[in-house]
VEXBA-169321 format. One record per residue (C-alpha): residue in three letters; x, z, y. Coordinates in Angstrom, 3 decimals, always signed. Layout:
ALA / X / Z / Y;
...
//
This chain:
UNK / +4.750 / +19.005 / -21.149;
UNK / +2.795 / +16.094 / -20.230;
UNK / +3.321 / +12.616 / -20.150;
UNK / +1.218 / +10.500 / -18.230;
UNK / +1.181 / +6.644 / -18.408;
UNK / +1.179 / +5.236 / -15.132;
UNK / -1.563 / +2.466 / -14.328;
UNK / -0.051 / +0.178 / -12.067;
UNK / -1.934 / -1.528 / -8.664;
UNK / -1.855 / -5.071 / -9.522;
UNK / -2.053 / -6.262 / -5.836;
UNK / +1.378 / -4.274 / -5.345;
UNK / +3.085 / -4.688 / -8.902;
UNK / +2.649 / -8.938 / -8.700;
UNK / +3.526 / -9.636 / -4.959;
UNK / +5.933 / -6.506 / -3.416;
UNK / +8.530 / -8.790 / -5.443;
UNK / +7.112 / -12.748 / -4.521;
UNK / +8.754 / -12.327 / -1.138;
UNK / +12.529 / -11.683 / -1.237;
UNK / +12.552 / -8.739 / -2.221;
UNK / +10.845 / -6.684 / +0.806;
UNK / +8.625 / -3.788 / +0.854;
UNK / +5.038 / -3.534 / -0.349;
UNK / +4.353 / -3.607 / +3.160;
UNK / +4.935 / -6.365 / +5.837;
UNK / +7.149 / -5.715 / +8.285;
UNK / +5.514 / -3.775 / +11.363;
UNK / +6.205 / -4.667 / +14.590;
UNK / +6.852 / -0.711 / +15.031;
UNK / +4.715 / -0.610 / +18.109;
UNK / +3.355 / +2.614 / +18.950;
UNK / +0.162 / +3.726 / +17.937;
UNK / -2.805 / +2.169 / +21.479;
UNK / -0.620 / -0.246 / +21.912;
UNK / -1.347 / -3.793 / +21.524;
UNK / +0.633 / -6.210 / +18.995;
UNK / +1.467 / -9.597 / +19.362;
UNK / +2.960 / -12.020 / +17.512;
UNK / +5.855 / -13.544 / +18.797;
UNK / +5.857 / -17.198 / +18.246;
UNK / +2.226 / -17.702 / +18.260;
UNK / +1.369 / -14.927 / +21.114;
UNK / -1.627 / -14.399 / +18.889;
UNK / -2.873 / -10.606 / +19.642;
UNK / -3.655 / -8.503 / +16.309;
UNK / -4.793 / -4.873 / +15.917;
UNK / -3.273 / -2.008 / +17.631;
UNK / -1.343 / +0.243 / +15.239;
UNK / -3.315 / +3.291 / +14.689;
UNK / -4.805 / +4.895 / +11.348;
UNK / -7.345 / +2.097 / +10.191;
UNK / -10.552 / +2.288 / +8.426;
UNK / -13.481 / +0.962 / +7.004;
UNK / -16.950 / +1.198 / +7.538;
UNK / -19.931 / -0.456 / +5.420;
UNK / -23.394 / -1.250 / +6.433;
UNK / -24.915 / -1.752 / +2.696;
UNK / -27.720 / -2.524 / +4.420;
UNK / -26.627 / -5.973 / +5.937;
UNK / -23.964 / -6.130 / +3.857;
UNK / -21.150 / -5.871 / +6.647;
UNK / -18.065 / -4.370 / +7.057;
UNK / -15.902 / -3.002 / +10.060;
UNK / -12.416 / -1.978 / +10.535;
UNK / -11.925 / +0.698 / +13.233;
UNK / -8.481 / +2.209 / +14.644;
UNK / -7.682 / +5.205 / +15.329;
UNK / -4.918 / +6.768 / +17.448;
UNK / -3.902 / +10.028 / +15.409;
UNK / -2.431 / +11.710 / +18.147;
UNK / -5.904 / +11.235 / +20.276;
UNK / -8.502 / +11.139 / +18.309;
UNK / -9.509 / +7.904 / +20.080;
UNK / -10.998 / +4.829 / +18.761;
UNK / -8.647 / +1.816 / +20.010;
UNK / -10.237 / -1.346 / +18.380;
UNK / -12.852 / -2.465 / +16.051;
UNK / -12.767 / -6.017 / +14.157;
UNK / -15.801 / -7.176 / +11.502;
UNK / -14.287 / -8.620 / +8.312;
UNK / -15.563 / -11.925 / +6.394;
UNK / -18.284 / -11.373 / +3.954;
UNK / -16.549 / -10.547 / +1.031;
UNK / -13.126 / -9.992 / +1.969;
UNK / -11.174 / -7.019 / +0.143;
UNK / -9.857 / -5.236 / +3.205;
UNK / -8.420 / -1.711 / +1.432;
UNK / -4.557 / -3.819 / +0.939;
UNK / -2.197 / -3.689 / +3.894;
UNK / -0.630 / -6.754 / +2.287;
UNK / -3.555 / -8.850 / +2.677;
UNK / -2.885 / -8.685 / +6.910;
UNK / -0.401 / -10.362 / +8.418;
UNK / +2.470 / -7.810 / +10.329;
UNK / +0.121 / -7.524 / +13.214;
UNK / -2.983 / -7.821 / +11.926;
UNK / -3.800 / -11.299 / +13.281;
UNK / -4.627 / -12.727 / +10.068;
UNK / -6.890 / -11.569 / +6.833;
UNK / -6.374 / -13.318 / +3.658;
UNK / -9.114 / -12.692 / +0.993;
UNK / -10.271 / -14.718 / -2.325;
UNK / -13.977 / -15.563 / -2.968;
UNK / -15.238 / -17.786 / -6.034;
UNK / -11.282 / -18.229 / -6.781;
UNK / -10.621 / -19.993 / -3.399;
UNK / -7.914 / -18.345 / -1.419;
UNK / -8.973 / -18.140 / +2.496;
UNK / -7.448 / -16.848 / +5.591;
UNK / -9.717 / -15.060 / +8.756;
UNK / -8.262 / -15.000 / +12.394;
UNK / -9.234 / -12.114 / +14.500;
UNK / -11.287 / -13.883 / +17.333;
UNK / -13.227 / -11.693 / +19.863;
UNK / -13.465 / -8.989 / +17.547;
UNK / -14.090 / -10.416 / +14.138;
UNK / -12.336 / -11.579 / +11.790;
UNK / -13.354 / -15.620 / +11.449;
UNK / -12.404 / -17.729 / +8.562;
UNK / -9.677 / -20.221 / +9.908;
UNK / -7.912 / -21.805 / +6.389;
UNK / -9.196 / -22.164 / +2.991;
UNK / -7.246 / -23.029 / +0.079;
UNK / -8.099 / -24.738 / -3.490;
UNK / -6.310 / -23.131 / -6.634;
UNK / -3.734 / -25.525 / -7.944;
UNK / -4.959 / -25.946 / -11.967;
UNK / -1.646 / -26.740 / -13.547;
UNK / -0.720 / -23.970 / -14.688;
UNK / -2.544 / -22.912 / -17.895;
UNK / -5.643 / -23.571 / -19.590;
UNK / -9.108 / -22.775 / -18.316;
UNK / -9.969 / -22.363 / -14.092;
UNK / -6.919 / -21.039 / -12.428;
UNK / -7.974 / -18.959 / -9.625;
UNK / -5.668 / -17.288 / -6.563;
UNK / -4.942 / -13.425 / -7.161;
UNK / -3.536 / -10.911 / -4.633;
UNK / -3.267 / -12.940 / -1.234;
UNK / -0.009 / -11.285 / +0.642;
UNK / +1.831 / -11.680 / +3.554;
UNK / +5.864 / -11.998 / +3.545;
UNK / +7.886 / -11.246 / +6.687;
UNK / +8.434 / -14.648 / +6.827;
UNK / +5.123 / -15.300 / +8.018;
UNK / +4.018 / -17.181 / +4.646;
UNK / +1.255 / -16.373 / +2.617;
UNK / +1.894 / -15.761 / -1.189;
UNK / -0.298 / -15.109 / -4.192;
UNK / -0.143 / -15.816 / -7.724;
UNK / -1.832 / -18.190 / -10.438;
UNK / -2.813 / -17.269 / -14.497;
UNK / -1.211 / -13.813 / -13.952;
UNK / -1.992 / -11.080 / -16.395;
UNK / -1.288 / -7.669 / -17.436;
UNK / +0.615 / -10.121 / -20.374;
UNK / +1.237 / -13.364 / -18.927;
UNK / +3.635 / -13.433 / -15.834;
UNK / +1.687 / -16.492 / -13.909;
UNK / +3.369 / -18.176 / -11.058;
UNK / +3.667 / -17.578 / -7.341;
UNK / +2.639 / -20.026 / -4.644;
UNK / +2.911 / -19.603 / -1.219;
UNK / +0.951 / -21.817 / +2.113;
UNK / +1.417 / -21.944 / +5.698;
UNK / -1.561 / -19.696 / +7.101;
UNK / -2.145 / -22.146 / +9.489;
UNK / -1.741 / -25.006 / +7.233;
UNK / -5.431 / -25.379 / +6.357;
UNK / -5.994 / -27.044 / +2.824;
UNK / -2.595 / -27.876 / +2.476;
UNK / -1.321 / -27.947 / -1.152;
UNK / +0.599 / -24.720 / -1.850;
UNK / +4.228 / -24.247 / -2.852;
UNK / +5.189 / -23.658 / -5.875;
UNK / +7.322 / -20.400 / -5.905;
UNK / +8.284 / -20.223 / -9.695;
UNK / +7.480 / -17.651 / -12.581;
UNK / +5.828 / -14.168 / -11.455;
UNK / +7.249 / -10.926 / -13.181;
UNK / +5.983 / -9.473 / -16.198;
UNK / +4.950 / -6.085 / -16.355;
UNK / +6.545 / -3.396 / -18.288;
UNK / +6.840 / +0.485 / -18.351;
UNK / +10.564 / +2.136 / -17.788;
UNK / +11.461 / +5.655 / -17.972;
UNK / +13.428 / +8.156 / -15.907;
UNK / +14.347 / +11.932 / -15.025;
UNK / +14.210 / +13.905 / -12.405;
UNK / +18.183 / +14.180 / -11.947;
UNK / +19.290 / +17.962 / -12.824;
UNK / +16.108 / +18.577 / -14.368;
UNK / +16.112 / +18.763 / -18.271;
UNK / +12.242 / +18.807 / -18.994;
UNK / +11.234 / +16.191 / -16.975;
UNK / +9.768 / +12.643 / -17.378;
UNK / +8.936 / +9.693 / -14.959;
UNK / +7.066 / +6.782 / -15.707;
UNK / +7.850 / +4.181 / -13.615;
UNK / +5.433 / +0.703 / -13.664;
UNK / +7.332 / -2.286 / -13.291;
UNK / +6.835 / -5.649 / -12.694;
UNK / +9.565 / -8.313 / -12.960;
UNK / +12.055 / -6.679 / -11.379;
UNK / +10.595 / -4.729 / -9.111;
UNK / +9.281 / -0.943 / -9.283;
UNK / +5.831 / -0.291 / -7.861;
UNK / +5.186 / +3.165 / -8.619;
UNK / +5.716 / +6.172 / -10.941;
UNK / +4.157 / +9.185 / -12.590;
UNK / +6.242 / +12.443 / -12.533;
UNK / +5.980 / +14.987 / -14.361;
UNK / +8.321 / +17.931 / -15.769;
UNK / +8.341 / +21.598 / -15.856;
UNK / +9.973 / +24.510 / -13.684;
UNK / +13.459 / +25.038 / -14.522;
UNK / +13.103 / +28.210 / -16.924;
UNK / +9.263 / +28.026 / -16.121;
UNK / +6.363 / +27.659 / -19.176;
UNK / +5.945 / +24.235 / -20.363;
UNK / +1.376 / +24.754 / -19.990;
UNK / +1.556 / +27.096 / -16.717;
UNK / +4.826 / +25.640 / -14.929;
UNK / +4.626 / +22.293 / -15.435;
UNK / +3.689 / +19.734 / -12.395;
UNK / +2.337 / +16.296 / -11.709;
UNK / +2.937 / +14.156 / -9.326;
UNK / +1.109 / +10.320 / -8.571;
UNK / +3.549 / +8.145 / -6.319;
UNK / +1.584 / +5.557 / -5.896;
UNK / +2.981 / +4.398 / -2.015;
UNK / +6.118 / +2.383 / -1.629;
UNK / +8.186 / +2.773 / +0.801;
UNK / +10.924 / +0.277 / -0.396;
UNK / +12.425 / -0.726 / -3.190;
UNK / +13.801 / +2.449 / -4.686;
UNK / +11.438 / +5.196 / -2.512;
UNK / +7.995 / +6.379 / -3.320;
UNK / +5.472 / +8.753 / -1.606;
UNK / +3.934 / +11.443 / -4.075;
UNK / +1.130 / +13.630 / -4.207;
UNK / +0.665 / +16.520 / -6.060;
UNK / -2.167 / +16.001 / -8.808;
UNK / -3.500 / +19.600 / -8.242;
UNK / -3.433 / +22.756 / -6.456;
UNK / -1.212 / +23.990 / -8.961;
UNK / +2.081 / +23.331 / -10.154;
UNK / +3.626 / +21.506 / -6.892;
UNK / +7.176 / +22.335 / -7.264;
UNK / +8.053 / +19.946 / -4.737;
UNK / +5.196 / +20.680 / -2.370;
UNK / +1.803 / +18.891 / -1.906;
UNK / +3.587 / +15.644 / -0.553;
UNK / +7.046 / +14.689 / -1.966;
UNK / +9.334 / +11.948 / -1.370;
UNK / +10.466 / +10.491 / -4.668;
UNK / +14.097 / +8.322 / -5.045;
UNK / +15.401 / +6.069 / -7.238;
UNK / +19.202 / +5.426 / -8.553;
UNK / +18.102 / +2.510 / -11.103;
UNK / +21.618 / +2.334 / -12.537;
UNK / +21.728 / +6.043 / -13.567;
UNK / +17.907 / +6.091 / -14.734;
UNK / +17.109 / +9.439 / -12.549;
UNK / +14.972 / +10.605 / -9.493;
UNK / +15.486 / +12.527 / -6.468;
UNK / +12.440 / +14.122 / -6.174;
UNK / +12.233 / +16.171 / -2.345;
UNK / +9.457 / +18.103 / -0.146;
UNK / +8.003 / +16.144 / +2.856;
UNK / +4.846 / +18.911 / +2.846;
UNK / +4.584 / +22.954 / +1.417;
UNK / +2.079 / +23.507 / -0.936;
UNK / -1.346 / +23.183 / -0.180;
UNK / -4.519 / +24.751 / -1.700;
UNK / -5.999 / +21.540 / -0.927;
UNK / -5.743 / +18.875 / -3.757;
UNK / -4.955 / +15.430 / -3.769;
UNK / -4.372 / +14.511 / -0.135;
UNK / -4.054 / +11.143 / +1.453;
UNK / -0.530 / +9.878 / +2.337;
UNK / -0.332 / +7.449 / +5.046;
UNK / +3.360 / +5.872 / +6.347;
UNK / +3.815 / +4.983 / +9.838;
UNK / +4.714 / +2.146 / +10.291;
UNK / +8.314 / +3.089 / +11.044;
UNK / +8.449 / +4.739 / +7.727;
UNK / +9.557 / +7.659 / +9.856;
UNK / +6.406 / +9.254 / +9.630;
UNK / +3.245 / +10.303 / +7.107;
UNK / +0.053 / +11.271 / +8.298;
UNK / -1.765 / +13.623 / +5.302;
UNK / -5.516 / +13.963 / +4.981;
UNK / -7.441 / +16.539 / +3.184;
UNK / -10.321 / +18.131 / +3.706;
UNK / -9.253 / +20.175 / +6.534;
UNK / -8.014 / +17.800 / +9.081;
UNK / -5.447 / +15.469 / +10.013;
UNK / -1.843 / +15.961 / +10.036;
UNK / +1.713 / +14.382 / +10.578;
UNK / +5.222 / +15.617 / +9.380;
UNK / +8.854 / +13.884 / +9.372;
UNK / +9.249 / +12.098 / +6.207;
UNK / +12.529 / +13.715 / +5.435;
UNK / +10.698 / +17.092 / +5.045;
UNK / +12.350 / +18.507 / +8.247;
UNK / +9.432 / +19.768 / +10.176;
UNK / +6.285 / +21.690 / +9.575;
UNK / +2.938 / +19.538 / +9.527;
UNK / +1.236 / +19.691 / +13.216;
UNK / -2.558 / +19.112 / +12.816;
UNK / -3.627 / +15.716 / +14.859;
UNK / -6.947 / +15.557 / +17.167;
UNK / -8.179 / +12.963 / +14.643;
UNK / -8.908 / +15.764 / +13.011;
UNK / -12.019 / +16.060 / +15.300;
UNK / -13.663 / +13.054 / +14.739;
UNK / -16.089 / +13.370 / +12.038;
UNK / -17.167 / +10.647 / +9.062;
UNK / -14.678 / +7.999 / +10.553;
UNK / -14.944 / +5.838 / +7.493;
UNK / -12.806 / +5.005 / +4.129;
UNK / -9.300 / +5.235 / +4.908;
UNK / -7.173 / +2.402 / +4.356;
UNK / -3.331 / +2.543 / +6.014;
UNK / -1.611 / +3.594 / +9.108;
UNK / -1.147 / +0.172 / +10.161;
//
């Protein structure tokens, strides 16, 4: 059988933890996908939620987020990001995707979505306290309590700390938030399943994603055996998996992998039948009610508890959209 270290996502494995405790993901207003977002307090108009993506002009350098309504096919919005900005992490937009924060030459910054781009609002200096040589800002992300968090010094080694700003604090000094988590590697098994083995990537105390792998139950250890990358968080103790081939998916091409810490196992259950297509792309609504899979024959959506059969989406239609990011 195989045994696969799992490499963890930094962005995820430092900050899913900063904030309290909550999900990988900020909290989504759970509006439904062509309809606009707002926030709140502010009345400050984001994104729509729809399936967002990115498109590059290497020619001037530019890049532009489009959305997507699955269930139409229809392109709702468009925004331009900063030059420079890392737009591929949910985490780096605020719930409604008002606000981009992004890090350039060490400087943490934050873009407002004005008329249709994204314009740079807030800029922040990294504070230089906290080991030796230039400290610089790593992993800008949003909490659901509207704060923006990131961390100082970390390394795969060296925990770092965690400050948080006020978005719309411009220049303020940040807040110190105490010691970031250091990373480590835990193991598991599948629960009932003798020959199995998950990885899971940890950092501080909290679990950003895991490698399983095992064999059938009275299958071949070289022709039975399965992989599976869970590499989307749901919450704290639930990942999203995909099957690492066209073979060997015991638990379908998309599983739903579970957590009980205390007992050191995984549930591991079907959200989609096997598929001759490899190595799919998961996308959770919003509600986490929903996934939207990818491959190269279309798009589809399925219940996240397994309970229905994947219905393919008029997405599906559109042709070269762009590099897929999130539902958001």
């Amino acid at each position: 059988m195989r045994r696969v270290a799992f490499v963890c996502v930094v962005a995820l494995a430092l900050l899913s933890g900063c904030a309290g405790g909550s999900s990988a993901q900020p909290a989504s207003s759970g509006t439904p996908a062509g309809a606009d977002r707002t926030t709140g307090a502010a009345g400050a108009a984001g994104l729509p939620s729809g399936i967002v993506v990115v498109k590059e002009d290497f020619a001037t350098r530019t890049k532009t987020l489009l959305v997507y309504d699955i269930t139409t096919g229809k392109l709702l919005a468009s925004a331009a990001a900063p030059a420079g900005a890392d737009v591929d992490r949910r985490e780096a937009f605020d719930a409604t995707m008002h606000r981009l924060a992004y890090v350039t030459d060490c400087e943490m910054q934050v873009a407002t979505l004005t008329e249709g781009a994204y314009v740079p609002s807030g800029r922040w200096q990294p504070p230089q306290a906290f080991g030796a040589g230039k400290q610089c800002f790593g992993f800008p992300t949003f909490g659901e309590d509207g704060r923006l968090r990131a961390t100082i010094g970390a390394t795969a080694s060296e925990p770092g700390r965690v400050v948080s700003v006020d978005p719309v604090q411009d220049g303020a000094p940040p807040s110190d938030e105490g010691v970031g988590g250091l990373r480590q590697e835990k193991t598991f098994r599948i629960a009932g399943l003798t020959e199995s083995d998950v990885r899971a990537d940890v950092r501080g105390d909290t679990i950003t994603g895991l490698t399983v792998t095992g064999v059938k139950p009275g299958g071949d250890v070289v022709s039975d055996d399965f992989w599976y990358d869970c590499d989307t968080r749901l919450d704290k103790t639930a990942f999203l998996c995909v099957s690492h081939g066209s073979a060997g998916q015991y638990y379908g091409s998309v599983a739903l992998a579970t957590l009980d810490v205390p007992a050191g196992t995984v549930t591991v259950k079907q959200v989609a039948p096997a598929s001759k297509t490899p190595r799919a792309t998961v996308l959770p609504a919003p509600d986490h009610k929903r996934v939207a899979i990818h491959d190269s024959t279309g798009w589809y959506t399925t219940s996240l508890d397994g309970a229905s059969t994947p219905a393919r989406q008029p997405l599906s239609d559109q042709q070269d959209i762009g590099d897929i990011l999130f539902w958001g």
